[in-house]
MIDOSE-1310 file (N, C-alpha, C; in nm, 2 decimals, decimal comma, always signed):
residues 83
xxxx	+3,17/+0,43/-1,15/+3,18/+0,46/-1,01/+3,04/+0,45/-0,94; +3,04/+0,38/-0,84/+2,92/+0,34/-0,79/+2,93/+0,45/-0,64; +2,82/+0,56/-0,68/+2,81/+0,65/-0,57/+2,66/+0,63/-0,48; +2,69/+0,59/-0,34/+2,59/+0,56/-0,27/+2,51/+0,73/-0,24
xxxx	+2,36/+0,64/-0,24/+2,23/+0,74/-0,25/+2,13/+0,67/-0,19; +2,01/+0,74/-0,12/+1,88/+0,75/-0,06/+1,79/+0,77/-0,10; +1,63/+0,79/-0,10/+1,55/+0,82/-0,10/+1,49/+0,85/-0,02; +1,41/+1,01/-0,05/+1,32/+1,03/+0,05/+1,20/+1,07/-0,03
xxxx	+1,08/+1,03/+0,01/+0,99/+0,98/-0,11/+0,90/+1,11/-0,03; +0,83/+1,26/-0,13/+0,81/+1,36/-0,08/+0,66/+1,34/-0,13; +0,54/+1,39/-0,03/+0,41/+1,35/-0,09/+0,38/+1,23/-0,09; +0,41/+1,14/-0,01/+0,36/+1,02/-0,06/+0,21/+0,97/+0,01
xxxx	+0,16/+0,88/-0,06/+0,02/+0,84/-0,03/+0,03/+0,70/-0,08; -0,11/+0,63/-0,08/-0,13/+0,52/-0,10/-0,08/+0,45/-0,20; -0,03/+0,53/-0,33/+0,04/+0,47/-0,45/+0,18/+0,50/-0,42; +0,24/+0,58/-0,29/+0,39/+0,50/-0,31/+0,42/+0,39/-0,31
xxxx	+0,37/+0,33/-0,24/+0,40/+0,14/-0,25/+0,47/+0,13/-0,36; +0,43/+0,18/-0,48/+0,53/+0,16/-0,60/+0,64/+0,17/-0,58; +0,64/+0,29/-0,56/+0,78/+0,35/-0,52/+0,87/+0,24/-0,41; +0,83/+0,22/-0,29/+0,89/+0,15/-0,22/+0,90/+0,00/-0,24
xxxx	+0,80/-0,06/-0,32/+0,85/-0,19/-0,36/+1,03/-0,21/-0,48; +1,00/-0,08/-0,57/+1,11/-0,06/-0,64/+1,20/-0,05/-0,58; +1,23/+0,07/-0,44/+1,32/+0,10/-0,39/+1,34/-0,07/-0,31; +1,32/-0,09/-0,29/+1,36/-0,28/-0,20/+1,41/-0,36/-0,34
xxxx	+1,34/-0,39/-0,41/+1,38/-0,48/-0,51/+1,53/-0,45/-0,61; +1,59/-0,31/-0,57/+1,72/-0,25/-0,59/+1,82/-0,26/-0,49; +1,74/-0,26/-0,39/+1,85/-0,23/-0,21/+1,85/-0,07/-0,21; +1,75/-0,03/-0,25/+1,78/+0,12/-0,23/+1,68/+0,16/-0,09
xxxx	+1,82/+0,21/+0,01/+1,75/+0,30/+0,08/+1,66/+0,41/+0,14; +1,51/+0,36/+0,17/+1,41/+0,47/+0,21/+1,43/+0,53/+0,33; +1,47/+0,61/+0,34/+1,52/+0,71/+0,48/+1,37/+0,77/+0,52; +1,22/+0,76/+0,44/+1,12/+0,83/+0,47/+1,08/+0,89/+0,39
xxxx	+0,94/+0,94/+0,43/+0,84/+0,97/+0,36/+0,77/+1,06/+0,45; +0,76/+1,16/+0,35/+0,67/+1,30/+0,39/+0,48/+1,29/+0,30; +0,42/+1,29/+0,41/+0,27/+1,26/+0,35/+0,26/+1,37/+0,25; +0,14/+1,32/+0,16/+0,10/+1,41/+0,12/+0,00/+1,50/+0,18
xxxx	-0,02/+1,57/+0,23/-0,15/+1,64/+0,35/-0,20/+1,76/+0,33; -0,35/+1,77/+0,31/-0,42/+1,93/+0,33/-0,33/+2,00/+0,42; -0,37/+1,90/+0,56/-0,27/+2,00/+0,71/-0,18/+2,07/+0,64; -0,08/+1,98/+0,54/+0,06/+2,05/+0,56/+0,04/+2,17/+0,42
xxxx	-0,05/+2,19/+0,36/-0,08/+2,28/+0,23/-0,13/+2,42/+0,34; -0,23/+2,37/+0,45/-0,31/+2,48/+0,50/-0,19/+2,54/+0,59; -0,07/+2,45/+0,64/-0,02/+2,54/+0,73/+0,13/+2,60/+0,65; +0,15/+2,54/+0,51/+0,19/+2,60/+0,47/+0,21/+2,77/+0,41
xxxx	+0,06/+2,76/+0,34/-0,04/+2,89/+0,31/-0,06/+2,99/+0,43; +0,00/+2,95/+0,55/-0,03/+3,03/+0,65/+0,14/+3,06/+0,69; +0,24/+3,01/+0,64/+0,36/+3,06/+0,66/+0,42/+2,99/+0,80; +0,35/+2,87/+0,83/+0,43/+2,80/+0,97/+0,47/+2,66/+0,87
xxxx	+0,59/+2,65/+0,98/+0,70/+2,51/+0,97/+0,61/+2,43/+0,97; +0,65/+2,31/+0,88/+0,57/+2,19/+0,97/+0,60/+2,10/+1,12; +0,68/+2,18/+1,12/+0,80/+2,08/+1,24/+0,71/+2,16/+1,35; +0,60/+2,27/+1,33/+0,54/+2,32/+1,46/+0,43/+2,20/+1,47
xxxx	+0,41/+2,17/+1,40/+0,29/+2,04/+1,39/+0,35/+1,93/+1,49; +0,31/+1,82/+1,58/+0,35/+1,72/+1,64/+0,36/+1,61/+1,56; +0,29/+1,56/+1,43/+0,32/+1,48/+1,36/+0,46/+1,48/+1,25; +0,37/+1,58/+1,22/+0,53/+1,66/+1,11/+0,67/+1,67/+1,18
xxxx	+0,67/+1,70/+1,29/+0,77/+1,70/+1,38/+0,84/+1,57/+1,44; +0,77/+1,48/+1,44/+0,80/+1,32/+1,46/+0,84/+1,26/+1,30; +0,77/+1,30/+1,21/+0,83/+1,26/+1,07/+0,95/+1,32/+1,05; +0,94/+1,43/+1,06/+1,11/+1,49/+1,05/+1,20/+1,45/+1,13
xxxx	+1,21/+1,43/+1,25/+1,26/+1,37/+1,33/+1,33/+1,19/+1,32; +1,20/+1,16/+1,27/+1,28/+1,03/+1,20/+1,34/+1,00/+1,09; +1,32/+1,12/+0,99/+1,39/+1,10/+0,88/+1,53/+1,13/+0,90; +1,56/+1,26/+0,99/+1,68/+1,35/+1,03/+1,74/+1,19/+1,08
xxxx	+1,73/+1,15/+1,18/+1,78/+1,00/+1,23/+1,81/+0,90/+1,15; +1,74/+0,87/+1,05/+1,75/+0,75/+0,93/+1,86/+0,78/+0,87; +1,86/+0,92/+0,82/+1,97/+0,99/+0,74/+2,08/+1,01/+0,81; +2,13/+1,06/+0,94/+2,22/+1,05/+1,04/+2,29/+0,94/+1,03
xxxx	+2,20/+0,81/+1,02/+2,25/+0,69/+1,00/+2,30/+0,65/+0,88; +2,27/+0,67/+0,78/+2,27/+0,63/+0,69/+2,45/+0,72/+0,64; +2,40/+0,83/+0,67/+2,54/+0,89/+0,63/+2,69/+0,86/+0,69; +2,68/+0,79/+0,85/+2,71/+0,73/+0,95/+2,78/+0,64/+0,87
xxxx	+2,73/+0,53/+0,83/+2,76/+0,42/+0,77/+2,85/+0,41/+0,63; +2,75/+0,52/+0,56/+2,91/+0,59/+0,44/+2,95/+0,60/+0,48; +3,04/+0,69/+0,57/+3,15/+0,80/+0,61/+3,23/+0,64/+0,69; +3,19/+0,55/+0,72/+3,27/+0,44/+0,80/+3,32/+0,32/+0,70
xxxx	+3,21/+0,33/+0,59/+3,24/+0,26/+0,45/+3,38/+0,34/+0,39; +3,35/+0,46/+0,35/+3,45/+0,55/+0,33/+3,59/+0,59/+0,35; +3,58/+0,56/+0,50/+3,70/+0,54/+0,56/+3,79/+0,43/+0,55; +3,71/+0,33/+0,56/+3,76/+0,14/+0,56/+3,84/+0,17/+0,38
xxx	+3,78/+0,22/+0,30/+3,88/+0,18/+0,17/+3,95/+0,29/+0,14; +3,95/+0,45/+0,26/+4,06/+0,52/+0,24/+4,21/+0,45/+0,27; +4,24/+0,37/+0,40/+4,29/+0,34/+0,44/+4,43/+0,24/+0,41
């Protein structure tokens, strides 16, 4: 049984490329990537969201959207061979 899945690639930095060349050379979809970042350690350590951040907040934002879509597209795949 072929069950459809994502990736969201957590920490990532200069050596995801790996990761994301793999994820293409499969057809696996990358819905995003959360940096790896001091910012997000220091404002973690201080007990705030990152989503108070304006970056962090635009990355989540697009990942929440990719994924929206993406699950969009199952649920319409899903339908078509309930039928």
């Amino acid at each position: 049984m072929k069950i459809p899945f994502s990736v969201l690639i957590n920490r990532s930095d200069e050596s995801t490329r790996m990761i994301n060349d793999y994820c293409e050379s499969e057809s696996i979809k990358v819905i995003g990537e959360i940096p790896f970042s001091r910012k997000a350690a220091e404002m973690y350590s201080k007990g705030l969201m990152l989503t108070e951040d304006i970056e962090f907040k635009e990355i989540f934002h697009n990942i929440a959207f990719n994924l929206n879509r993406h699950v969009s597209a199952l649920v319409e795949v899903v339908g078509e061979v309930c039928k």
